[in-house]
GUNUKOL-875343 format. One record per residue: x, y, z of N, C-alpha, C in turn; residue number from 1; residue in three letters. Coordinates in Angstrom, 2 decimals, decimal comma, always signed. Example, Ala and Ser with C-alpha at 12.3 -4.5 7.8 and 13.67 -1.06 7.14 Angstrom:
REM GUNUKOL-875343
+---------+---------+---------+---------+---------+---------+---------+---------+---------+-----+--------+
!     n.X !     n.Y !     n.Z !    ca.X !    ca.Y !    ca.Z !     c.X !     c.Y !     c.Z ! num ! residu !
+---------+---------+---------+---------+---------+---------+---------+---------+---------+-----+--------+
!  +13,19 !   -5,69 !   +7,80 !  +12,30 !   -4,50 !   +7,80 !  +13,20 !   -3,30 !   +7,80 !   1 !    ala !
!  +12,85 !   -2,25 !   +7,08 !  +13,67 !   -1,06 !   +7,14 !  +12,90 !   +0,03 !   +7,87 !   2 !    ser !
+---------+---------+---------+---------+---------+---------+---------+---------+---------+-----+--------+
REM end
This chain:
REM GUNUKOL-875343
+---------+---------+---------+---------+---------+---------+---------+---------+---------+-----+--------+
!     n.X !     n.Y !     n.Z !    ca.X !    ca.Y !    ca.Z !     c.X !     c.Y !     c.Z ! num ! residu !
+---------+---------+---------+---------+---------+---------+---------+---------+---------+-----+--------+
!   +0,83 !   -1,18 !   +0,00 !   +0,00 !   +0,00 !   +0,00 !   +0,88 !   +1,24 !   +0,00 !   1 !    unk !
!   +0,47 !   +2,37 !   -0,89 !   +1,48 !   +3,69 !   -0,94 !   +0,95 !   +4,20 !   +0,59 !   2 !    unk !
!   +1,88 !   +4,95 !   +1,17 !   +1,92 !   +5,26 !   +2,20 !   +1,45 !   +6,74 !   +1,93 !   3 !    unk !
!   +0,18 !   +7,48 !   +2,42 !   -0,22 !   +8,61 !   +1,76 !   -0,67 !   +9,24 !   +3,07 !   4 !    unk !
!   +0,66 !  +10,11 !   +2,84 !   +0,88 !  +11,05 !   +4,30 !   -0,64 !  +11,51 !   +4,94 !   5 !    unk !
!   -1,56 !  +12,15 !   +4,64 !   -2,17 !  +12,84 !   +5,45 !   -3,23 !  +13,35 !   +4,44 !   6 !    unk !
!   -4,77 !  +13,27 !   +4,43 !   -5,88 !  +13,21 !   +3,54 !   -5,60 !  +14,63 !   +3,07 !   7 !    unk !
!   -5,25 !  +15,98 !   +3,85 !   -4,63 !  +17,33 !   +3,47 !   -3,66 !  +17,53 !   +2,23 !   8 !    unk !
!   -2,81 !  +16,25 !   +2,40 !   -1,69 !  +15,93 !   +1,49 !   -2,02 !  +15,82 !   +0,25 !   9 !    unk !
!   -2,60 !  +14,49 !   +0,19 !   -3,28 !  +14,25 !   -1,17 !   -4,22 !  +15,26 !   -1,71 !  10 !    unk !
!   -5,16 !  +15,70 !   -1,29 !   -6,29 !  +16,66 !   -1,59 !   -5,11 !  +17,91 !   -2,46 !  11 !    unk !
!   -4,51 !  +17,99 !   -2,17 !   -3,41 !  +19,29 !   -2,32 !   -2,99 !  +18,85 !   -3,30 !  12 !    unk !
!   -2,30 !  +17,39 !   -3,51 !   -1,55 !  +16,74 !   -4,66 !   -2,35 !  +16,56 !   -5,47 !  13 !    unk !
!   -4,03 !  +16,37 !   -5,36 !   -4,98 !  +16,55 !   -6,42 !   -5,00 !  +18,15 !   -7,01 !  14 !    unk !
!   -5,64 !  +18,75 !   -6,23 !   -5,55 !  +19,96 !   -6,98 !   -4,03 !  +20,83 !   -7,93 !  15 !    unk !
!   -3,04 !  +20,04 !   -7,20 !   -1,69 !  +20,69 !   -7,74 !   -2,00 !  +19,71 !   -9,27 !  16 !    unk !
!   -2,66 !  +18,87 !   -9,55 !   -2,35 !  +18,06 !  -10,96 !   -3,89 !  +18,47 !  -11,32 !  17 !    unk !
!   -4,66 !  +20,05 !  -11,07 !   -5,72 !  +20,00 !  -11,69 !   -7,20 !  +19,62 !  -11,35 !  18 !    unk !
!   -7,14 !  +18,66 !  -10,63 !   -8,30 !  +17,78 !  -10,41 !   -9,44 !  +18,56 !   -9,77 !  19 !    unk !
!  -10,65 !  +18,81 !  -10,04 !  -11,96 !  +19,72 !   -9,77 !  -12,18 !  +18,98 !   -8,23 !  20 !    unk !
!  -13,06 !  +19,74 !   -7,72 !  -13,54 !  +19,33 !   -6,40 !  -14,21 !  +18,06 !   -5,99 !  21 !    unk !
!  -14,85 !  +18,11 !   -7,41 !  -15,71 !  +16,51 !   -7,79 !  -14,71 !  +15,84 !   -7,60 !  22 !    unk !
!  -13,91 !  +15,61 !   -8,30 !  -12,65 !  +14,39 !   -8,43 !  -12,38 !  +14,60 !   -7,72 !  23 !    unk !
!  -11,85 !  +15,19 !   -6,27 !  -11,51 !  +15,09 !   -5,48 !  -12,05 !  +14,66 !   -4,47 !  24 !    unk !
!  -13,54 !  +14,65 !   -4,55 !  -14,23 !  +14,04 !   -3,53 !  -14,13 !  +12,96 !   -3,59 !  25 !    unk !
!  -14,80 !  +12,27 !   -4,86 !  -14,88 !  +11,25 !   -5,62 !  -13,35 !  +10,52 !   -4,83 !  26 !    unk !
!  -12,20 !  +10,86 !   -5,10 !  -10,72 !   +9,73 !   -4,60 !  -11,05 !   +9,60 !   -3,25 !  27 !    unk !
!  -11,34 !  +10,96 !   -2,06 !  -11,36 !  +10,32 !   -1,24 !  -12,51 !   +9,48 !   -0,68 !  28 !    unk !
!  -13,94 !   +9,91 !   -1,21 !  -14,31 !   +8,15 !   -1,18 !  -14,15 !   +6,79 !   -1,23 !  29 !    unk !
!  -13,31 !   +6,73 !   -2,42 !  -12,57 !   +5,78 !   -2,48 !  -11,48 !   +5,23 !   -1,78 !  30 !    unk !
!  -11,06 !   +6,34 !   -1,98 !   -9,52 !   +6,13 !   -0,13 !  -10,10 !   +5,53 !   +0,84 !  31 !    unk !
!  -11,11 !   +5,91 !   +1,74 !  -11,83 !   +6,01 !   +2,87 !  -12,31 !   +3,58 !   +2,74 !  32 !    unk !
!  -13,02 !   +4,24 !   +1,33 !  -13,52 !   +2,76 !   +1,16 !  -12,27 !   +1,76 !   +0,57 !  33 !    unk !
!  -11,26 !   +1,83 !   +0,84 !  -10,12 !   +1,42 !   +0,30 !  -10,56 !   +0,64 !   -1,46 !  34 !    unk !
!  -11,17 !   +1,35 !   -2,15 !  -11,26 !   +1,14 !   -3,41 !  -10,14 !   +1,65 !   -4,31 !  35 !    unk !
!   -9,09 !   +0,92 !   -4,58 !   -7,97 !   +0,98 !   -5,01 !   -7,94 !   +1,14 !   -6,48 !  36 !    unk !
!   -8,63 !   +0,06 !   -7,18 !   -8,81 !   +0,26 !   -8,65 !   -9,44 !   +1,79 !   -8,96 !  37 !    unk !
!  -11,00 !   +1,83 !   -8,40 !  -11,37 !   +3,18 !   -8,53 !  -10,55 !   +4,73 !   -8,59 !  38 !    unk !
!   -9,53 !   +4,39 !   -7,68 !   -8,39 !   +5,41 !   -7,34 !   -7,46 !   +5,71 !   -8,74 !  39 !    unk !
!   -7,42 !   +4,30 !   -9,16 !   -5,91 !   +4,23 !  -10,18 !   -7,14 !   +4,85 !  -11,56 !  40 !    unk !
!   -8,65 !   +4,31 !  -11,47 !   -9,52 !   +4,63 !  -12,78 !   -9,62 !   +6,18 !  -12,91 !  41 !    unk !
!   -9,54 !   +6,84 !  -11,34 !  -10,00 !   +8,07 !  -11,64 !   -8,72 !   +8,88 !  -12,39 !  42 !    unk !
!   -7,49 !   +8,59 !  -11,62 !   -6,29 !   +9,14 !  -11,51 !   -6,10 !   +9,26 !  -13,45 !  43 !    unk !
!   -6,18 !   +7,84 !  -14,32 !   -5,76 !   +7,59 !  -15,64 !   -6,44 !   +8,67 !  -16,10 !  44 !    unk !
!   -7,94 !   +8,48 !  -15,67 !   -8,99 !   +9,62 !  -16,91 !   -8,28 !  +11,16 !  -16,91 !  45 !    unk !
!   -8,10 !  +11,23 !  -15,49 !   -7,92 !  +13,04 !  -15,53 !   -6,11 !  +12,85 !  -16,19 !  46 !    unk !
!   -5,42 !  +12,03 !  -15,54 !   -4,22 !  +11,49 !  -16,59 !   -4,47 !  +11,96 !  -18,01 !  47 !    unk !
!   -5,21 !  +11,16 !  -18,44 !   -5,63 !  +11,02 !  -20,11 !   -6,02 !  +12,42 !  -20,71 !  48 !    unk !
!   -7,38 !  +13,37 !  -19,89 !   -7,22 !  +14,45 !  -20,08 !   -6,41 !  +15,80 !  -20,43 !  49 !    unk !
!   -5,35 !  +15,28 !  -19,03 !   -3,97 !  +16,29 !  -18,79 !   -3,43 !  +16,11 !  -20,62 !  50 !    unk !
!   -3,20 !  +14,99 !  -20,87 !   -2,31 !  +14,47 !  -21,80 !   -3,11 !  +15,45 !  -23,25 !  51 !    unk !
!   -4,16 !  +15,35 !  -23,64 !   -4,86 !  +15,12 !  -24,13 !   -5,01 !  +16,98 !  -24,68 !  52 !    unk !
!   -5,11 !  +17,81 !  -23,34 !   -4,55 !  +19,23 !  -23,27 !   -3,25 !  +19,42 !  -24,14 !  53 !    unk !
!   -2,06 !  +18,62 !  -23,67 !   -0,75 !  +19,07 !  -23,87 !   -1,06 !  +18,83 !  -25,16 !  54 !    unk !
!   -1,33 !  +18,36 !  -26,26 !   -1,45 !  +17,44 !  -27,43 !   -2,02 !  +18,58 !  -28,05 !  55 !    unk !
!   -3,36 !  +19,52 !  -27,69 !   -4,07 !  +20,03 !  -28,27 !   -2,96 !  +21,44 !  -28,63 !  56 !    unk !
!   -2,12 !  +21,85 !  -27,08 !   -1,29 !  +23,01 !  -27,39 !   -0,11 !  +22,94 !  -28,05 !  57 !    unk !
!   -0,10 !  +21,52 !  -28,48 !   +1,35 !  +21,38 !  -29,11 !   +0,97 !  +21,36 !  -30,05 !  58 !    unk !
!   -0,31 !  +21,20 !  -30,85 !   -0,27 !  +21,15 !  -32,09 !   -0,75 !  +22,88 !  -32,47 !  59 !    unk !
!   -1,09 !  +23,73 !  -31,50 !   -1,39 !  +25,04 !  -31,84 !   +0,38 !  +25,64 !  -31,75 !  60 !    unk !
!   +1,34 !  +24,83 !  -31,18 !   +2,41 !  +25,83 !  -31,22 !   +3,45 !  +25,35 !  -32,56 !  61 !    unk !
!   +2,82 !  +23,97 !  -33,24 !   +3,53 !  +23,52 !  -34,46 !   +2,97 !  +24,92 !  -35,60 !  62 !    unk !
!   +1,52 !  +24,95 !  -35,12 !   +1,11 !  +25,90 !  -36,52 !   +1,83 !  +27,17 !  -36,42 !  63 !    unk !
!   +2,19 !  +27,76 !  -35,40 !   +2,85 !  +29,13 !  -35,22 !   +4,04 !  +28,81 !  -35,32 !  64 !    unk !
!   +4,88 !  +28,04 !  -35,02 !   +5,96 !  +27,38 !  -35,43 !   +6,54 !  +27,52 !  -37,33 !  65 !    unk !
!   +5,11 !  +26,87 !  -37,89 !   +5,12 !  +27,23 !  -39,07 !   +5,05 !  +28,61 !  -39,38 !  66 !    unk !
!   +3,74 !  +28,97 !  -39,32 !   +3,80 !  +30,66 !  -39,83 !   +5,03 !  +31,48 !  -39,59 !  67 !    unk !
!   +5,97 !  +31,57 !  -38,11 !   +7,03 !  +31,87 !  -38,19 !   +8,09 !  +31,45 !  -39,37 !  68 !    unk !
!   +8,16 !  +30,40 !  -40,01 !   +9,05 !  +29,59 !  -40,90 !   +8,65 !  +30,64 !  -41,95 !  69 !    unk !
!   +7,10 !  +30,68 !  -42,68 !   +6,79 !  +30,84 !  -44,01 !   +7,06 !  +32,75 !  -43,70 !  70 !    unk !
!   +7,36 !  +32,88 !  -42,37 !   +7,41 !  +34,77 !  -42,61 !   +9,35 !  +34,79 !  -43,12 !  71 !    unk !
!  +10,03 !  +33,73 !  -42,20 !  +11,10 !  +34,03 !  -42,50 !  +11,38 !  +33,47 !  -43,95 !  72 !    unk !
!  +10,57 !  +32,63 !  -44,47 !  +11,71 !  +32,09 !  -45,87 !  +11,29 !  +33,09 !  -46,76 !  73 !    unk !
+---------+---------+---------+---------+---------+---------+---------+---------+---------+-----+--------+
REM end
């Protein structure tokens, strides 16, 4: 079992990676009810999300990326 300092702790380590109040309730229900899978299901989605963001701004900084190219050639 991860050793998870103090329900303050985590709640904090949720919001530092984003996670809405919902999702945060939502884990520590699960904490509480030692529902472990539920924990790792919630953690992937907002995971998947995060990811999912970075993807969307990387492809807005390829296009400016370009337009910079076609001003300089």
């Amino acid at each position: 079992m991860v050793n998870l300092e103090s329900k303050e702790e985590v709640v904090q380590n949720l919001k530092d990676a984003g996670c809405g109040m919902e999702s945060i309730q939502d884990f520590l229900l699960y904490l509480d009810k030692n529902q472990k899978e539920k924990q790792l299901e919630l953690l992937e989605h907002h995971r998947k999300q995060l990811l999912n963001n970075v993807h969307r701004e990387e492809r807005k900084i390829y296009c400016l990326d370009y337009l910079v190219y076609q001003i300089k050639k």
